[in-house]
C-alpha positions in Angstrom: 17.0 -1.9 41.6 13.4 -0.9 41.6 11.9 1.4 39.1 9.3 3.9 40.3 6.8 5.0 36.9 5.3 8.3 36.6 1.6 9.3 35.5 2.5 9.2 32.0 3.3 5.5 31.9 -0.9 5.1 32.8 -1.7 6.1 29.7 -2.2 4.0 27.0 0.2 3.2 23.8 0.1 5.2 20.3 -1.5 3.3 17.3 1.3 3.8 15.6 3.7 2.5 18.1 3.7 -1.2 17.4 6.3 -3.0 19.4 9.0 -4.7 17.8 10.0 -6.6 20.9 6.6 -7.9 21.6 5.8 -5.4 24.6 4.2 -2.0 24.0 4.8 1.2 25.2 3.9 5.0 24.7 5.8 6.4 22.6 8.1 8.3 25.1 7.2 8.0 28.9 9.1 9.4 32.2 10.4 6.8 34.6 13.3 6.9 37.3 15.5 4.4 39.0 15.0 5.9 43.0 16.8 3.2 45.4 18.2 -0.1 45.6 16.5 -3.1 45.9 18.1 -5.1 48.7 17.1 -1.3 50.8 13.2 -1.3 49.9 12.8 -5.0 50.1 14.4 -4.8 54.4 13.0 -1.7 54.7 15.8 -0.2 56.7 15.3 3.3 55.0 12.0 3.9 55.7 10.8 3.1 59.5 7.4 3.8 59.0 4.3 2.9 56.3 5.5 5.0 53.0 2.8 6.1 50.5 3.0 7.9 47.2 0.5 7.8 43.8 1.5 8.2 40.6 1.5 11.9 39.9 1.6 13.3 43.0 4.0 16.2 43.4 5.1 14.9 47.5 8.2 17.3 46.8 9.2 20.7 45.3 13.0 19.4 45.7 13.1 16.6 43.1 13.4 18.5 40.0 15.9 18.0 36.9 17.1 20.2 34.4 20.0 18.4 32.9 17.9 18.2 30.2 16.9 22.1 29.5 19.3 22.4 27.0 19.5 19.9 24.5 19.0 19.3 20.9 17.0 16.3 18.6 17.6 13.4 16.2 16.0 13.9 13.1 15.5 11.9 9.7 17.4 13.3 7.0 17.0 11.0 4.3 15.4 7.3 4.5 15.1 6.2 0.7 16.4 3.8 -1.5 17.9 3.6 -5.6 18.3 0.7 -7.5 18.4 -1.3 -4.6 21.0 0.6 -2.3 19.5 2.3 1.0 20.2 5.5 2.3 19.4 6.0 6.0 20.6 9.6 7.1 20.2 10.9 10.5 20.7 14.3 11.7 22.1 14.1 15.3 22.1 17.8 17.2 25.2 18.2 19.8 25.0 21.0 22.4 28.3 22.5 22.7 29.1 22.9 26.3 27.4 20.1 27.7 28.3 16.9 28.5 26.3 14.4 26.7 26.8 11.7 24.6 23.7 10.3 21.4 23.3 6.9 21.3 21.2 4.9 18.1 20.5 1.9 19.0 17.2 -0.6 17.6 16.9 -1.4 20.8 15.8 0.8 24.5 18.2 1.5 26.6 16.8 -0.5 29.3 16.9 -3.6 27.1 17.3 -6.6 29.6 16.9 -7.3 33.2 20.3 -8.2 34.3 21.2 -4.2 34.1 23.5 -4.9 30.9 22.8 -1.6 29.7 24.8 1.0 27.6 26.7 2.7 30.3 27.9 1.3 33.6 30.8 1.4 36.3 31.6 4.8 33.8 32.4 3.5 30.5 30.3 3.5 27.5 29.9 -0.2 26.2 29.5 -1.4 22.6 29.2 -4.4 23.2 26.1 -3.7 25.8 24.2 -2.2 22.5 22.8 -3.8 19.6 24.8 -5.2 16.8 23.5 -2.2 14.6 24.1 0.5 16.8 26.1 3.8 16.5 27.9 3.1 19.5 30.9 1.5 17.5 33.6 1.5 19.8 33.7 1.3 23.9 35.0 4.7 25.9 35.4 5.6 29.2 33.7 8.5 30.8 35.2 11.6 30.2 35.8 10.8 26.5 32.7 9.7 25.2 30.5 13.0 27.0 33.4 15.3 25.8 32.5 17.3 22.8 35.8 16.1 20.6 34.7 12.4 21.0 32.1 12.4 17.7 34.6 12.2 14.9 34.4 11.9 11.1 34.6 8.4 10.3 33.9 6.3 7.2 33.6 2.6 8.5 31.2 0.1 10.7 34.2 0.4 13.2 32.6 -3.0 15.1 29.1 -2.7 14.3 26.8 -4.0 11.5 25.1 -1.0 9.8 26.2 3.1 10.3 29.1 3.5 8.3 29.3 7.0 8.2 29.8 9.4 10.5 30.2 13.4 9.7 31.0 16.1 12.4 29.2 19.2 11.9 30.2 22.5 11.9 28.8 24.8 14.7 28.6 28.2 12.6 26.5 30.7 14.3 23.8 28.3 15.2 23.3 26.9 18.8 24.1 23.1 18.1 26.4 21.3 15.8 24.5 19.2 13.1 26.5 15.8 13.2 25.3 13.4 11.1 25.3 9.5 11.4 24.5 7.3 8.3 24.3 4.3 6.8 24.4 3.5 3.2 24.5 0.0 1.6 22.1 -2.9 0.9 18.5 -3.0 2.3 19.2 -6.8 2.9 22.0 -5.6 5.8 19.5 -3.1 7.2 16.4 -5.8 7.4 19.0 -8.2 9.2 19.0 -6.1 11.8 19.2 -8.5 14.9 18.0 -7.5 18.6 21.1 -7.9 21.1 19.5 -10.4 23.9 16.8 -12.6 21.5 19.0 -12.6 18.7 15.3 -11.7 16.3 15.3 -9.5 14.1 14.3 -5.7 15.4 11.9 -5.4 12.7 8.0 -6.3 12.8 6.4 -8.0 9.4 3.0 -7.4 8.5 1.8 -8.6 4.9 -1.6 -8.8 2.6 -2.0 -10.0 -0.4 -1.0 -6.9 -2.1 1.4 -5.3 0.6 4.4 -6.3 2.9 5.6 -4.2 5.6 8.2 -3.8 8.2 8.2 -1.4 10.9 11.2 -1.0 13.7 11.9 1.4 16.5 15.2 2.8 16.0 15.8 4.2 19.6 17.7 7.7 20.1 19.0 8.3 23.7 20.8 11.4 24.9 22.9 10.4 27.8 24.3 12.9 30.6 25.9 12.3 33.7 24.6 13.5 37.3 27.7 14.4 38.7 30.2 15.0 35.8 33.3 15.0 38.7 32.3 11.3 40.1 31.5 8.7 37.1 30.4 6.3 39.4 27.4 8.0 40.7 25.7 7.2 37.2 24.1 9.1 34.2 20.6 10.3 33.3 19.4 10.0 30.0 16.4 10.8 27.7 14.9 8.4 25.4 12.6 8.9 22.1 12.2 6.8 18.8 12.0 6.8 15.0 9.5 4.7 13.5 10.9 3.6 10.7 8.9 1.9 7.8 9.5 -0.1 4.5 6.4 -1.2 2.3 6.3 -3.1 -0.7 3.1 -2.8 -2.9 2.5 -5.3 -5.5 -0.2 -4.5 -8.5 -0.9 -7.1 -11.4 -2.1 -5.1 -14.9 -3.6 -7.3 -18.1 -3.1 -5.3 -20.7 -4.4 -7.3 -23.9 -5.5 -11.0 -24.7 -5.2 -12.3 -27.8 -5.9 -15.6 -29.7 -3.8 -16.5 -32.9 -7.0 -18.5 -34.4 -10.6 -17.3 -35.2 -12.2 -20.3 -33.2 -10.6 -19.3 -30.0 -12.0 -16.1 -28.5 -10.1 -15.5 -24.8 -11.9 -13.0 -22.5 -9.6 -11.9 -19.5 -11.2 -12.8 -16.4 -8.3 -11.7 -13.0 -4.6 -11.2 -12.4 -3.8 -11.3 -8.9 0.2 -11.0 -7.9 0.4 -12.1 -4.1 3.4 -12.5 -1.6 6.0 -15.3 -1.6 7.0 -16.4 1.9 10.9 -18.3 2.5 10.9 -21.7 4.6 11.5 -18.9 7.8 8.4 -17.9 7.2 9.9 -14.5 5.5 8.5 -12.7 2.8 11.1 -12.8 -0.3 10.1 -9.8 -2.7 12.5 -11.2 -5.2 10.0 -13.6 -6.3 5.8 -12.7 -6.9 2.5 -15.3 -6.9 0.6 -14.4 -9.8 -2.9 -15.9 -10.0 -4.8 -16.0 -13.8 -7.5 -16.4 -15.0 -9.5 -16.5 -18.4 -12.4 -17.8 -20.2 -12.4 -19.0 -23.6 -15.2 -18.8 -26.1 -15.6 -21.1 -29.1 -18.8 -20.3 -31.5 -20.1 -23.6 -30.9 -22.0 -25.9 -29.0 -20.1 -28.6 -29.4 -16.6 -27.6 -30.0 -14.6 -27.5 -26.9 -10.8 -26.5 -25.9 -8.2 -28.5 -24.1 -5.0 -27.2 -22.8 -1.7 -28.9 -24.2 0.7 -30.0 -21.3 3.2 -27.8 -20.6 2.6 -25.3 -22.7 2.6 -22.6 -20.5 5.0 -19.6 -20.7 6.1 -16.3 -19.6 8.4 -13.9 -21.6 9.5 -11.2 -19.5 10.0 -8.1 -21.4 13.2 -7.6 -19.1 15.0 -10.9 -19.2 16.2 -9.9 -15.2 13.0 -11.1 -14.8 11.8 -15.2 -15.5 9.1 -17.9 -14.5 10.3 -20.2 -12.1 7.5 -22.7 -12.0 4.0 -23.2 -13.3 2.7 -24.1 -9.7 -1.0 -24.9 -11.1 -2.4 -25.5 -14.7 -5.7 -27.3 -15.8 -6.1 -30.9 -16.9 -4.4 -32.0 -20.3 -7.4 -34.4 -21.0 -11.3 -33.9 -22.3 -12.8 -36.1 -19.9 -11.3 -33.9 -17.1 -11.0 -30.0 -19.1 -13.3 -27.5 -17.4 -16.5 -28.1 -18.6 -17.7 -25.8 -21.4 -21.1 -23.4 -20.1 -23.3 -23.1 -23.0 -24.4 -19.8 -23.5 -26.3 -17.4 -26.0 -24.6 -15.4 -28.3 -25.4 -11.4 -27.8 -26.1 -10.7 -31.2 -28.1 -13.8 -32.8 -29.0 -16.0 -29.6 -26.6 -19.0 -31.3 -25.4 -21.1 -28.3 -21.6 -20.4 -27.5 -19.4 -22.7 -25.3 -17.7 -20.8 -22.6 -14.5 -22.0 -20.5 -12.8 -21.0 -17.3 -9.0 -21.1 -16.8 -6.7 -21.0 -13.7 -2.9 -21.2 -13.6 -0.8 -20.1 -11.2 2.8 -19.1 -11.8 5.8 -18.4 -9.6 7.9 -15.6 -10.9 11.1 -14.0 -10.4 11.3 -10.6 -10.1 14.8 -8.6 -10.0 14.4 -5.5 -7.4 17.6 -4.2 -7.9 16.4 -1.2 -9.4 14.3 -0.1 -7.1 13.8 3.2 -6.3 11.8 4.9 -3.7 8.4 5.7 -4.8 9.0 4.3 -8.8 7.2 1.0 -9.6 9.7 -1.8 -11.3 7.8 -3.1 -14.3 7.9 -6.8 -15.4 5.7 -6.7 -18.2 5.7 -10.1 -20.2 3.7 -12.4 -22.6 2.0 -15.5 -20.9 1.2 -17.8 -23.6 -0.9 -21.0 -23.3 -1.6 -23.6 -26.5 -5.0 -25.1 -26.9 -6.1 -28.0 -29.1 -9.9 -28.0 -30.1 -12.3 -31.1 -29.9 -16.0 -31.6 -30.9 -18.1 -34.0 -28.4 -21.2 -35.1 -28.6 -23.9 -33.0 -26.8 -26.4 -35.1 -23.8 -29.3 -34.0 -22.3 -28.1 -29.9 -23.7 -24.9 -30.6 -21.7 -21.3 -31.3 -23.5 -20.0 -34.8 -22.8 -16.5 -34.2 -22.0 -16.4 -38.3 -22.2 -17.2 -38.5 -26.5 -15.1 -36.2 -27.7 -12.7 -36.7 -30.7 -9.7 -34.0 -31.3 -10.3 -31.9 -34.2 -7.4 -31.7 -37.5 -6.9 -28.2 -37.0 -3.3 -25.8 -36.0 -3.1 -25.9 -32.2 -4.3 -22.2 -30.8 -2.1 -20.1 -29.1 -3.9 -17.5 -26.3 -1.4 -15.1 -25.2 -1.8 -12.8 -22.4 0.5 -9.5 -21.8 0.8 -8.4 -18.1 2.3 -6.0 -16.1 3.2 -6.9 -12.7 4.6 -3.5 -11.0 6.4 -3.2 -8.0 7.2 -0.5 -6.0 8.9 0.1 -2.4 8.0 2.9 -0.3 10.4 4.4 2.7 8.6 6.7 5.5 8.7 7.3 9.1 6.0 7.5 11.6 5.7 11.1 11.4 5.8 11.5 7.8 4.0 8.6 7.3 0.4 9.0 5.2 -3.0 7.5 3.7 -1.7 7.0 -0.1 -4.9 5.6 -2.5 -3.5 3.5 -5.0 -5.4 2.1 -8.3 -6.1 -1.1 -8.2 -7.7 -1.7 -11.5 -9.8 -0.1 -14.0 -11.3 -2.1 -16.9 -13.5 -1.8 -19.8 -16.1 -4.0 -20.9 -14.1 -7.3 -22.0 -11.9 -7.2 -18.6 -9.2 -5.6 -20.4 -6.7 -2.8 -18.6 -8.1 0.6 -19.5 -6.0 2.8 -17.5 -3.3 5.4 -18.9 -0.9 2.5 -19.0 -3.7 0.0 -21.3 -3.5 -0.5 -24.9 -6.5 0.7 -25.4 -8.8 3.3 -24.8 -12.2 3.9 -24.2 -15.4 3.9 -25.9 -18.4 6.0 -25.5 -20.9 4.2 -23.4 -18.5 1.6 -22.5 -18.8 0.4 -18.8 -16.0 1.0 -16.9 -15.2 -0.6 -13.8 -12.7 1.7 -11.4 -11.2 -0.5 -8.5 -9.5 1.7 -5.7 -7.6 0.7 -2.6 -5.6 2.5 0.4 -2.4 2.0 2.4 -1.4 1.4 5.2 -2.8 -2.1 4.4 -3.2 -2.4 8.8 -5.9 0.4 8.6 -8.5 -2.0 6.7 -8.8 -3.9 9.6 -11.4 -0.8 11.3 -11.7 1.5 8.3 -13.1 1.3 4.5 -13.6 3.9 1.7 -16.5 6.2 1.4 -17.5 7.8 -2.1 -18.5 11.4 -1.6 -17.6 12.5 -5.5 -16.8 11.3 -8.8 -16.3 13.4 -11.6 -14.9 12.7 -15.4 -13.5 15.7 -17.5 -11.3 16.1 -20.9 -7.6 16.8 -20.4 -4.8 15.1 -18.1 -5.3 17.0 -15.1 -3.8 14.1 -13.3 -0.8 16.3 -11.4 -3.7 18.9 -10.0 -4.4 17.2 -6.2 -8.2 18.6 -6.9 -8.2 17.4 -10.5 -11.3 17.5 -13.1 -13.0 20.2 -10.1 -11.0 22.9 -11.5 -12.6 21.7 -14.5 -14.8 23.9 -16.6 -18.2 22.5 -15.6 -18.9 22.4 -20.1 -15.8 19.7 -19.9 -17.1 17.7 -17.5 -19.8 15.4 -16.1 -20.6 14.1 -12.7 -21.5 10.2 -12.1 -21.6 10.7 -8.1 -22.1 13.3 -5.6 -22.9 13.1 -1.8 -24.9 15.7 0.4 -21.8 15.5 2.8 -18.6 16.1 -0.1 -16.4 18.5 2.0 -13.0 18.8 0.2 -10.2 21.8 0.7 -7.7 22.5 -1.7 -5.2 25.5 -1.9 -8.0 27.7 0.3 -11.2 26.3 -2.0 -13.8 24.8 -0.6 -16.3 22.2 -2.7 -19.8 21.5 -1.7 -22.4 18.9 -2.7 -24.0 22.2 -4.1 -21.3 23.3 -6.6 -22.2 20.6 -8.6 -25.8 20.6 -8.9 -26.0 22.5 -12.6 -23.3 20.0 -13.9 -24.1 17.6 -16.5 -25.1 14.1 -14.3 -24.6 10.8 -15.8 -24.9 8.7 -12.7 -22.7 5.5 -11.7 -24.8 2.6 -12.4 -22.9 0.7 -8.9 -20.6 1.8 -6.1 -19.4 0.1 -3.2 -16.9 -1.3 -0.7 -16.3 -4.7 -1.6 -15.0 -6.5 1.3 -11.9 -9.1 1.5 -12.3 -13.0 0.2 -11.5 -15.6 -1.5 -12.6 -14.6 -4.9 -11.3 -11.0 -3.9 -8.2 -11.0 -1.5 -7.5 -7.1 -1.5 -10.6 -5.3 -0.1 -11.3 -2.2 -2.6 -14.1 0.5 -3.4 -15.5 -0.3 -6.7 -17.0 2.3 -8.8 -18.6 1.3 -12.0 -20.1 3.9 -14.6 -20.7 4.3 -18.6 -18.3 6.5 -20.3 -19.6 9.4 -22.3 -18.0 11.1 -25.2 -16.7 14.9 -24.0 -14.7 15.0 -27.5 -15.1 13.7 -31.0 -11.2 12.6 -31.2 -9.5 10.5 -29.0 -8.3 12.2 -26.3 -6.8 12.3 -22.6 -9.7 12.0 -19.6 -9.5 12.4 -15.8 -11.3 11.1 -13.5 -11.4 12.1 -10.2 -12.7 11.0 -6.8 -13.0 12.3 -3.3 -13.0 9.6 -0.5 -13.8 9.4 3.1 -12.1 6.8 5.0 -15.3 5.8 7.6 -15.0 2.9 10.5 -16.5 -0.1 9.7 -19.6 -1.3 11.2 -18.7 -2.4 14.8 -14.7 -1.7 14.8 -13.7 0.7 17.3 -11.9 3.8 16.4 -8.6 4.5 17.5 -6.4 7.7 18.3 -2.8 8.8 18.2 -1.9 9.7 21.9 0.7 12.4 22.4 4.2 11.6 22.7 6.1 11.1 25.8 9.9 11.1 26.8 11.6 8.3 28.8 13.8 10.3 31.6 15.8 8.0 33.7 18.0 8.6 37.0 20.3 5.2 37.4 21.1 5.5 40.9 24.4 3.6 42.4 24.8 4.4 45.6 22.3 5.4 48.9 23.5 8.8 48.5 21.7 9.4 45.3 18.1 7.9 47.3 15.8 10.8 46.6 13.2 11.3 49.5 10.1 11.1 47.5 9.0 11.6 43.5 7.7 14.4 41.4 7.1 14.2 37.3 10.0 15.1 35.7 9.2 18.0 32.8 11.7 18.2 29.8 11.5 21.8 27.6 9.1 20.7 25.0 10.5 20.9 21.5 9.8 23.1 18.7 8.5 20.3 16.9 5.2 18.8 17.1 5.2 15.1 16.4 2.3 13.8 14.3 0.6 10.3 13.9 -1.1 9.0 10.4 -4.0 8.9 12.5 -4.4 12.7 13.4 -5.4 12.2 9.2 -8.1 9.7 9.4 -11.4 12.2 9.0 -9.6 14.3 6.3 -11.3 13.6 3.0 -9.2 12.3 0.1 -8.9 12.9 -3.5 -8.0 10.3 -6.0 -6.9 11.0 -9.6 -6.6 8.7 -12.3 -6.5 9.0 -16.2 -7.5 7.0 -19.1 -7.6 7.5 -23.0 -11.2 8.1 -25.1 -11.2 6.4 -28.3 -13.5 8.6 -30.0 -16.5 8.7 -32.0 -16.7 6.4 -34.7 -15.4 7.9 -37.9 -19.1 8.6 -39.6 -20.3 10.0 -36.1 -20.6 13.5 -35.0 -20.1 14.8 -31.4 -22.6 16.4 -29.5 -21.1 18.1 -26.6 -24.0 19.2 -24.8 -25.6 16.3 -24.3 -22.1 14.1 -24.5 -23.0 11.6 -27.3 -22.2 10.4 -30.6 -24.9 10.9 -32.8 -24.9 8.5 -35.6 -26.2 9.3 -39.4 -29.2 9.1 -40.5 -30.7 5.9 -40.9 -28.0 4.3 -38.5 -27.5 4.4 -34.6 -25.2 4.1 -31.8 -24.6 0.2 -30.5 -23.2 0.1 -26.5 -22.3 -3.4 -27.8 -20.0 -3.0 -30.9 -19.3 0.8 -29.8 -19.7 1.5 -33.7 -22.7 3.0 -35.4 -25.2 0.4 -37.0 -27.5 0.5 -39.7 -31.0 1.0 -38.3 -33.8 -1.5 -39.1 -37.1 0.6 -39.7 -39.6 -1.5 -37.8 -43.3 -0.2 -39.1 -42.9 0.4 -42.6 -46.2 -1.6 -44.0 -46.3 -0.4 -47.5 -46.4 -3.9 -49.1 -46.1 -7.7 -47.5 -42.5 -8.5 -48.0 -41.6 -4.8 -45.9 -44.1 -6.3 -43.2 -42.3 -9.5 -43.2 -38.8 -7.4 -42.4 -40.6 -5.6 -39.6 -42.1 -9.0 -37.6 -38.1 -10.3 -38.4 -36.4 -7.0 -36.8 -38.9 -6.7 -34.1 -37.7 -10.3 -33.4 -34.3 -9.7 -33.9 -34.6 -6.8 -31.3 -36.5 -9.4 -28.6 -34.0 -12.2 -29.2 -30.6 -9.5 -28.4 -32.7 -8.3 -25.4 -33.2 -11.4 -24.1 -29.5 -12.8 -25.0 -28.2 -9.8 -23.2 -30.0 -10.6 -20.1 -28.9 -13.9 -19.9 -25.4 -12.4 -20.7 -25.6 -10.1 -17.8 -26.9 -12.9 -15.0 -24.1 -15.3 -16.4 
C-alpha cells in the first residue's frame, strides 16, 4: 500500500524528539493509507494525469471524526526507590466508544512487511514489542468492547507491565484505567525493539552524566466500520519521552599526612563513566581520577610511593575498590620529579610533587532513590618513603638519592563520590544547575557538606554546571548576579535577594540581571547601594583534557558578615546564552499521527484533506520553550569566624585585629605587626631594613606562588 503524508509531515522534528530507532520524526504527524499499491502502480483507477499538494483541501468529503471523542495517556508516576522502578500510566477510556489503548516502545507502523498491531480483525501480541501492554491476542469485537480492559496482576506474555487496574467511571466522562509496571530498572532498560532486536532506548553519556531516552508510543485504535472487521481500523498515535539520568559528582573533603615532613595539597577528583565490553555504561561501578601534590620543606628531600600501597575504605562496605588501574613509579630514578619552589613565608626552597592514580570502584545503587544522591564516602590512603638526593645544576637528581631511616608517611585522602538518578519525561523535563565544586584556598571541599569552613578573605573557587548534559553542545552559562549573605536561605528559589541588603554583599552584577520570583522583579539597579566586593575572576571554562565537564567558574574572597561561625548563602542568577557560532534550536509544536488502513477498493477515497483531531486541554511543553529564562543557583557554605582576639566590623565586613597586630589572607589569623620606621636608636633601624625585607621577600615568594 502507498502512504499519502499530509503538510504536517514537512515540518521539521522537535529537539527533544530524538529517535530511538535511528529515523526522526515530529513528534505527532497526520498520515493516511488511501489505496492499494498494485491499483496506483497500473493506474487503472485513475484514467487521466492525477495531481494533489500536500495541504490542499481537493475535497470537503474526506473528513474524520472518529476521533472527536476521546481521552489521553498520561504519566502518573515514573520514579524509582532503592533500586525498584515505578512506571505508572494513566490510560483514559471513553465509555461508549469502541476503541482499544495500545503501549507499545515501538510505532505502530513499525516494519515494512505490514506486521502491524491489528490485521485480518484481531489484535496481535505477538505483532507488538516484547514490552508492550498488548499482553494477550483478541479478536475484534472483544478487544474494542469496553469489558475487555480487566484488572490484572501479571506480565500475562509480555516483558514489563505487570499491573493492570480498571477504573471506576464515577460522574466523570472517561474511566481512568491504569497500566503499570513495577520491578527492577535493569528489566525496563532491557527493553528490546520487536524487528532489530536493540534495545528501544538511546544512550548518551559525559564524563559526569549518562542518559537514556525512549519513545514509549500510545496509540488509540478504532475501527471504521464497527459491523465489518475486515474493512480495517483508524488509529491515533502520540509518545511519552521517557528519560533516566545518572549524575556523578566526586567531593575531597580533607587531606591529611600522618608525618610533619609530608605536607599533601589536594589537587582534582574526577569520577567518570565505566562502559561493559557492549559498549554499555555500567553505573554499578565509577572511574575516579586523583590527584595531589606533596610538599616536603626541603630542597633535597624527595618522596617515593611504596608499591601497592594504595587503598580505599568505603565508609559503606556495599561499596569497594576493584582495581588500582594507574599509580606512579615505585622507584627515585623514575618518581615525579620534585619542582623547587619558594616558601610563602621565608622564601626557603620547598620540593613540590604531583600525583595521579586512578582507581576503579564499585558502587552499590540499590538504594537509589529518585532525586537523593547515594554517598560512598571513603578514605584513600597512599604510603610514601622519603629520600634525600643530591641537588645538580639547582635541579634534584632523582638518579643520587639514598632512602632516608625514617617511619614510612601515610597521606590519606577522604572523598565523597555521590550518585544520584533522576526520572523525568519530556514534558516535565527541565534545566537543573548542579554544584560542581567549591573550594577554599588549599583545594579542599568547602561546601555545606566540607569539614571545614571558611575564612575571611579566603579565596573561594565556586564551580557550576547544568543538565541536560546534550545542551552544552550549543549553550554555556552566563553570570548576571552573585550575591553572599548570612543565614541558610538555601530552600528560598531567590535566596540571599530577599536578603536584608546590611547582611549581604555583592561580588557580581550585570546591566542585563532580569530575574522573577513569586511576582518580584530584580534589576541591575536594586543592587547598586549594596555593599560590592567584586569577584576577582568569572568565566565559562570550556571542556578538555585537564577539565572534562565544561562549568562556569566564579572565584571571589570571602568577607566576614558575622564574628562567629555561622551558615552563608550564596546565590547566583544565570543565563544560559548560545555559544559563539552554534545555532539555536526550537521546540516545534506537537503533531498527532492519524492513520486510515484501507483493505479493500471500496474504502479508496477520491482525493485528501488534513485530517483535524479536537485539540486537547493540555498543552505539551518542550525543555526548550525554557532556554532564555534566567536561572538561580543557591548554594551554602559555613564561615569560620574571626579569630578569637579579633572584632567584627560589620559595616565594612572585616576582622579588625588588635592593636599592634593585623589580619594575614595567608594564615587567616591575626599577626603581630612589625613597626617598620621606628629610628630611635641603631639596633630599632636594623629591625626596620630586616621587616622591610621580610615584607619584599613574602611579596615576591607569593608571586612566584601564584604563577606556579
Amino acid at each position: 500500500k502507498v502512504i499519502s503524508i499530509s503538510k504536517t509531515d514537512l515540518e521539521a522534528p522537535s529537539l527533544s524528539s530524538r529517535s530511538v530507532d535511528g529515523r526522526q520524526s515530529c513528534t505527532m504527524y497526520c498520515c493516511m493509507v488511501v489505496l492499494p499499491a498494485l491499483l496506483l502502480l497500473h493506474g487503472d483507477l485513475f484514467p487521466g494525469r492525477v495531481e494533489a499538494r500536500f495541504g490542499s483541501d481537493i475535497s470537503t468529503e474526506n473528513s474524520d471524526n472518529r476521533f472527536a471523542n476521546m481521552g489521553q495517556v498520561t504519566v502518573k508516576q515514573w520514579s524509582v526507590v532503592n533500586g525498584q522502578v515505578d512506571l505508572k500510566l494513566n490510560v483514559e477510556d471513553t465509555p461508549g466508544e469502541p476503541e482499544a489503548w495500545i503501549l507499545d516502545f515501538q510505532p505502530y507502523m513499525h516494519n515494512d512487511n505490514e506486521q502491524w498491531p491489528v490485521e485480518d480483525g484481531w489484535l496481535w501480541s505477538n505483532q507488538t514489542g516484547e514490552c508492550s501492554s498488548v499482553h494477550t491476542s483478541a479478536e475484534f469485537y472483544n478487544f474494542l468492547n469496553d469489558t475487555s480492559f480487566q484488572s490484572k496482576s501479571d506480565k500475562g506474555g509480555k516483558s514489563l507491565f505487570n499491573a493492570y487496574t480498571r477504573g471506576t467511571l464515577g460522574n466523570a466522562t472517561r474511566r481512568p484505567d491504569e497500566v503499570a509496571y513495577s520491578g527492577p530498572l535493569k528489566t525496563l532498560l532491557d527493553c528490546k525493539s520487536q524487528d532489530s532486536n536493540h534495545s528501544v532506548w538511546n544512550m548518551t553519556s559525559t564524563e559526569d552524566e549518562v542518559e537514556f531516552r525512549t519513545r514509549l508510543y500510545v496509540v488509540n485504535v478504532r475501527p471504521k466500520n464497527y459491523n465489518l472487521p475486515l474493512k480495517g481500523i483508524s488509529f491515533v498515535q502520540s509518545h511519552i519521552e521517557l528519560i533516566w539520568r545518572l549524575y556523578r559528582t566526586a567531593l575531597a573533603k580533607v587531606i591529611i599526612s600522618s608525618s610533619g615532613l609530608l605536607r599533601p595539597v589536594f589537587e582534582y577528583a574526577i569520577v567518570s563513566t565505566v562502559y561493559d565490553v557492549n559498549g554499555d555504561p555500567d553505573w554499578t561501578r565509577a572511574r575516579l581520577d586523583l590527584r595531589f601534590i606533596t610538599i616536603t620543606d626541603s630542597n633535597t628531600q624527595m618522596s617515593v610511593y611504596v608499591n601497592a600501597s594504595a587503598n580505599y575504605t568505603a565508609e559503606n562496605p556495599l561499596h569497594w575498590l576493584e582495581e588500582v588501574v594507574s599509580a606512579p613509579p615505585v622507584v627515585p630514578e623514575e618518581t615525579p620529579w620534585c619542582q623547587l619552589v619558594p616558601h610563602y613565608i621565608d622564601g626557603g626552597l620547598q620540593c613540590h610533587q604531583i600525583w595521579d592514580f586512578i582507581f576503579l570502584l564499585h558502587i552499590n545503587t540499590s538504594s537509589l532513590v529518585d532525586g537523593e544522591p547515594v554517598d560512598a564516602t571513603g578514605d584513600f590512603s597512599f604510603m610514601y618513603d622519603m629520600y634525600t638526593c643530591n641537588v645538580t645544576n639547582g635541579y634534584v637528581n632523582r638518579t643520587l638519592c639514598t632512602k632516608d631511616a625514617v617511619p614510612t608517611t601515610k597521606v590519606s585522602a577522604e572523598i565523597t563520590i555521590q550518585t544520584t538518578v533522576e526520572l523525568t519525561d519530556a514534558e516535565a523535563d527541565v534545566i537543573t544547575l548542579h554544584l560542581h565544586r567549591m573550594v577554599g584556598a588549599d583545594n579542599e571541599d568547602v561546601s555545606v557538606n566540607g569539614r571545614r569552613g571558611v575564612a575571611h578573605l579566603e579565596n573561594v573557587t565556586v564551580e557550576v554546571k547544568f543538565s541536560p548534559a546534550f545542551l552544552r553542545q550549543d549553550y554555556q552559562l552566563e553570570l548576571t548576579l552573585f550575591i553572599v549573605c548570612i543565614g541558610n536561605v538555601t530552600e528560598h528559589p531567590a535566596g540571599c535577594l530577599v536578603a536584608p541588603p546590611d547582611d549581604r554583599y555583592v561580588a557580581w552584577k550585570e546591566p542585563h540581571l532580569l530575574f522573577k520570583y513569586n511576582g518580584t522583579t530584580w534589576r541591575h539597579n536594586d543592587f547598586i547601594a549594596d555593599y560590592q566586593q567584586p569577584l576577582y575572576w568569572q568565566g565559562y571554562v570550556h571542556e578538555s583534557a585537564n577539565n572534562p565537564t565544561p562549568v562556569h567558574r566564579s572565584q571571589f574572597t570571602n568577607l566576614a558578615l558575622s564574628a562567629q561561625s555561622a551558615s552563608y548563602t550564596i546565590t547566583t542568577v544565570f543565563y544560559l546564552v548560545a555559544k559563539n557560532g552554534a545555532r539555536r534550536k526550537r521546540a516545534l509544536p506537537a503533531k498527532h499521527i492519524i492513520m486510515n488502513k484501507v483493505v479493500s477498493s471500496d474504502d479508496i477515497p477520491t482525493s485528501e484533506t488534513v485530517l483535524d483531531v479536537p485539540g486537547s486541554p493540555r498543552t505539551r511543553r518542550d525543555i526548550m520553550d525554557t532556554i532564555d529564562e534566567p536561572r538561580s543557583f543557591v548554594t551554602a557554605l559555613r564561615f569560620s569566624g574571626c579569630p578569637a582576639n579579633a572584632r567584627h566590623d560589620r559595616y565594612n565586613r572585616e576582622c579588625e585585629c588588635p592593636d599592634n597586630m593585623e589580619y594575614s589572607s595567608l594564615t587567616f589569623s591575626c599577626e603581630k605587626f612589625v613597626e617598620l620606621f621606628d629610628t630611635d636608636n641603631e639596633e630599632s633601624g636594623a629591625s626596620t631594613m630586616i621587616a622591610t625585607s621580610f615584607i619584599i621577600l613574602l611579596f615576591l615568594s607569593t608571586l612566584q606562588v601564584i604563577q606556579w
